[in-house]
N, C-alpha and C positions, 0 to 999 in steps of 0.2 A: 294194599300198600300204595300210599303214592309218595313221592319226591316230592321233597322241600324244597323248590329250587331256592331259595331266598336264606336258608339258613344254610351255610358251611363256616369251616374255617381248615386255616392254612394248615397243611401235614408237613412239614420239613423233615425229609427222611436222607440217608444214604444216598438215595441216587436221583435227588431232587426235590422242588418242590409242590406237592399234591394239594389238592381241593379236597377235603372231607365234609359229604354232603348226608345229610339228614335224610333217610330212609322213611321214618316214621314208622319200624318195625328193626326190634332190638335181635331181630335173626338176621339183618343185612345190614352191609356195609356199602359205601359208595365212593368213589376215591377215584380223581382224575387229575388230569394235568389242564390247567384253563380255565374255561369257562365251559362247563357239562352241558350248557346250550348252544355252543357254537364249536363243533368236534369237526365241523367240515365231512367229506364224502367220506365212506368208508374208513370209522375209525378204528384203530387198536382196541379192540374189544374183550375181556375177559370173563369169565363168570366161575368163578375158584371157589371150592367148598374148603370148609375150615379142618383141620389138620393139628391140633391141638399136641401131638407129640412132637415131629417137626419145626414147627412153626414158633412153639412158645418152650417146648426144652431141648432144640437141637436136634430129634431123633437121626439118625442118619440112613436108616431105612428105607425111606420111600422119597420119594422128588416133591413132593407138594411144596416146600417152602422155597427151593431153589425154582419150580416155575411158578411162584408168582415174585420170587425176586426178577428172576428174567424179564418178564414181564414188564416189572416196575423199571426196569431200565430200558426194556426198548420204546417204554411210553417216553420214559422220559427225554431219551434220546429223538426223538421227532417231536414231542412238543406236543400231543394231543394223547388221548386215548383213555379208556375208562374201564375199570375193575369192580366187578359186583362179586362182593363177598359175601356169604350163606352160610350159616352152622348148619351142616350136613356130613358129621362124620359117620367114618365108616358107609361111604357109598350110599351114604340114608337112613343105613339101621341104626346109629347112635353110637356113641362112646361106651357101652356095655358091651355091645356083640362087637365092637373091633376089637377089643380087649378080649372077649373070649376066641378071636379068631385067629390074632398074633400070637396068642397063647397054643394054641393048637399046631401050629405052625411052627413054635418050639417045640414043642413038646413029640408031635408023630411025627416032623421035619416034613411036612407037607409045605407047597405053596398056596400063596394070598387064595388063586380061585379053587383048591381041594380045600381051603379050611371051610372056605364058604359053603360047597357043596355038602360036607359032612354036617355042617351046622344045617342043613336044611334051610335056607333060605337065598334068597336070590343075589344075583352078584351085583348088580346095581338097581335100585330103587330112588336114585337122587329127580327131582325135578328141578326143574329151571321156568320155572313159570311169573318167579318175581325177578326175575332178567328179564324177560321179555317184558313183563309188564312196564319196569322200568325204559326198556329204550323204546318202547311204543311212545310214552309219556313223552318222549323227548322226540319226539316222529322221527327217530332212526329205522331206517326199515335194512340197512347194507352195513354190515360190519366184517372186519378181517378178524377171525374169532382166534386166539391165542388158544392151540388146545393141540392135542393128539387122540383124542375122544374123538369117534364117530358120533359115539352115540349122543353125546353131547350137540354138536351141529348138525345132527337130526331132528334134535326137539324143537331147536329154533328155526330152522328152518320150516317144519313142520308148524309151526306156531307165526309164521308170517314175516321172520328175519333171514333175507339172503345172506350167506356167509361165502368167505372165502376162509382157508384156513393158511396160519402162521404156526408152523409146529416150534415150540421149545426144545431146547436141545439139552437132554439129562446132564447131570453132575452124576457120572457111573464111576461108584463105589463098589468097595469088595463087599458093606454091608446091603446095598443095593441094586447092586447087577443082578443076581439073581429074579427079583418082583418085577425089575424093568422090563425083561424079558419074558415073563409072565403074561404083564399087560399086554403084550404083541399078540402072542402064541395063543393065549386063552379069554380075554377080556376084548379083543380085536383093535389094541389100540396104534399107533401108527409114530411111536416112538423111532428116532433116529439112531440107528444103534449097531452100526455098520459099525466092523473090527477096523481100527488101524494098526492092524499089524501085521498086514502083508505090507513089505517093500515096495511092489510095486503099485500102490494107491499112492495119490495125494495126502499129505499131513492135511488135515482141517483141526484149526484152531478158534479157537473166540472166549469159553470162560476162562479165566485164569485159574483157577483151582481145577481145572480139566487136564488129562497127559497133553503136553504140549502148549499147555497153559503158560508157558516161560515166554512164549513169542506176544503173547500178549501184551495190547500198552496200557493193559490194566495190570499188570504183574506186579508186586510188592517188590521190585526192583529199581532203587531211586538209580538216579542219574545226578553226574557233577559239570554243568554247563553255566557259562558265563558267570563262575566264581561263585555259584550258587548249588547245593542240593535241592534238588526237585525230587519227588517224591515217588514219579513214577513219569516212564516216558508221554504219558497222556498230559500229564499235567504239566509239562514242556513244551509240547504240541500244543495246545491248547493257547498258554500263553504269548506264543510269537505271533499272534491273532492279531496283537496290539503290540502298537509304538507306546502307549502310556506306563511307563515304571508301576506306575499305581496298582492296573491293570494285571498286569503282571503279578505283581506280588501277592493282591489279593486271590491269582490262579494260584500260585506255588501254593500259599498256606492250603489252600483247600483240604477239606477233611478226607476225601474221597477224591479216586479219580473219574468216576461219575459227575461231582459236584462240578469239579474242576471243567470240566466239560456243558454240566449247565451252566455254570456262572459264564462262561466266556459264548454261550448261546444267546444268554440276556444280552450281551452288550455290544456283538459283533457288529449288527447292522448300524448301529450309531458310531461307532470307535472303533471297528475294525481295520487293518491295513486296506487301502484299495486293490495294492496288490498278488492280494493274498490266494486268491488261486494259480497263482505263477511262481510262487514261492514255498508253497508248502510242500510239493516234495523233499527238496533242500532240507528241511525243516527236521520232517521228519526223521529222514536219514541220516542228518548230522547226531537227533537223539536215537537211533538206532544203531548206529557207530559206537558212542558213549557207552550203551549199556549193553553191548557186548565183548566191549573192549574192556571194561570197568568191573567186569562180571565173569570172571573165567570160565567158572561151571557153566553158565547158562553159554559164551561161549564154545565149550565142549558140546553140548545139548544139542545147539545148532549143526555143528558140524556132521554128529551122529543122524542126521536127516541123511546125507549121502545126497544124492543128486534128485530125491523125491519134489515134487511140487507143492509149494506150500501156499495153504489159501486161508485166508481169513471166512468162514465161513458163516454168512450173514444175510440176510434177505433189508435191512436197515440202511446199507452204504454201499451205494451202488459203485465210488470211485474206489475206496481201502479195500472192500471186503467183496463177495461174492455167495448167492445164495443156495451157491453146487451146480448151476444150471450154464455156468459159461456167459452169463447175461451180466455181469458185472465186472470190473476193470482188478479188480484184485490188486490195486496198487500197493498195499500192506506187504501181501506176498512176493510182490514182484523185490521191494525194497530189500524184504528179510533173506532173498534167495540172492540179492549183491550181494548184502554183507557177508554172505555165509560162501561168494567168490572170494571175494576179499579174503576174511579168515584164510582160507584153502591157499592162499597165493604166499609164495614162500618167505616174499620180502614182509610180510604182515604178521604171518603164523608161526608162534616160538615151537621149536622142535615138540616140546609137550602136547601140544594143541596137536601137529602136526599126528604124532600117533594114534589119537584118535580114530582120524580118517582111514 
């Protein structure tokens, strides 16, 4: 297999827009944000096998589509990184034995690694050898590998790529908590999937279709600011980046608060405010004000944290967010744990609200 570096084209997706590059082998895909030969040190690196239920009809059983959605937005959120995609379902054995193993699975109510072991065959057999070959090609030798696989950042390292790992953070459903917990216990995989439901832990938040996904300013909760609907407090954020109306406006429509987010990446450095890291708190918190003030329920929401610490949980934003480890400013959390002063404070909070707490 080798790369074409010379043959791609543009992928405009949900959460930006991607390089679709030319594999010259109809079992892999190639998909970056940039230029695939200039990824700079250690990039966002992915190697995802194909998922055909997930991915192309929804299934909600297993995480595969949500991490490499993840994925696709923490590339796209930094600006570089690149995803090798492989048809390799079912762990390698193919779309027949996963079908007969989710089957089984219904059927004796066993789990992912008892259906496998009754099938008599091994629980992973995937290679990653057209990954590697591909970032050889590209003299990548250091990549941050997106993964909660060992065994996965075994074979590459073992085949001549330093990794560091970026674990994904599941979308735990009722249809997939179960497997996810699976994958720890029996599979050895290194899933984040600590309970928040002791009291006394910090709330960690980050996907919006996640519990807690409300504090999100990806959250499907528009805001009404400057005689305008915005779509979502990202896409507010975003646009006070710029004095230009234009600017602006072309943030609000955004399809996505993803988008909204790249578009105002494109154009910061050339037409950005000067003084905008002086300012963005302000910013923020004025659209954090709005959409809890504007939003009762999600108001209640907040309040029902109680006095817990709430962190954006991120390894991507060292100022908003923080990657569990105490090493980032958690300014998101800091702002959402005012508001949720404010709320509490009696000249702000209608007796309704007040019962809550």
């Amino acid at each position: 297999m080798k790369l074409q570096i010379n043959n791609w084209c543009t992928l405009p997706t949900p959460m930006g827009k991607f390089r679709m590059y030319d594999s010259s082998d109809e079992n892999y895909s190639v998909i970056c944000i940039g230029d695939i030969t200039d990824q700079g040190e250690w990039p966002l690196f992915r190697v995802h096998s194909s998922c055909r239920a997930s991915e192309v009809f929804g299934a909600l059983d297993c995480d595969c589509a949500d991490q490499l959605t993840e994925t696709m937005k923490n590339i796209a959120s930094e600006g570089r990184g690149i995803v090798v995609y492989q048809q390799q379902e079912g762990r390698g054995h193919g779309l027949s034995v996963k079908i007969n193993a989710v089957r089984m699975m219904e059927d004796k109510q066993v789990d992912t690694a008892e259906a496998f072991e009754q099938l008599g065959i091994e629980q992973d057999i995937r290679s990653y050898a057209g990954a590697v070959s591909i970032l050889k090609q590209l003299d990548i030798e250091k990549v941050r590998l997106v993964s909660n696989n060992p065994r996965k950042r075994q074979f590459l390292n073992n085949h001549g790529i330093q990794t560091s790992v970026v674990h994904t953070n599941p979308n735990i459903r009722p249809e997939n908590k179960e497997y996810l917990h699976t994958k720890n216990e029996k599979l050895g995989h290194n899933l984040p999937l600590a309970s928040e439901s002791n009291n006394g832990q910090p709330i960690h938040f980050y996907h919006s279709d996640q519990p807690w996904g409300e504090l999100s300013n990806f959250s499907k909760h528009s805001v009404f600011i400057e005689g305008k609907i915005w779509p979502t407090t990202e896409h507010y954020y975003q646009a006070q980046k710029f004095e230009s109306q234009q600017l602006k406006e072309q943030i609000r429509c955004a399809a996505t608060p993803m988008l909204a987010k790249s578009t105002a990446h494109q154009h910061v450095e050339e037409y950005g405010r000067s003084e905008w890291l002086d300012v963005r708190d302000k910013f923020m918190l004025e659209a954090l004000r709005a959409k809890f003030k504007q939003h009762p329920d999600l108001a209640k929401k907040l309040l029902s944290s109680g006095n817990r610490l709430l962190v954006e949980l991120t390894a991507n934003d060292e100022y908003w967010g923080d990657p569990g480890d105490g090493s980032g400013q958690n300014r998101l959390g800091q702002l959402l744990m005012q508001v949720r002063t404010e709320l509490n404070s009696k000249s702000v909070v209608s007796p309704a609200l007040a019962e809550v707490n």
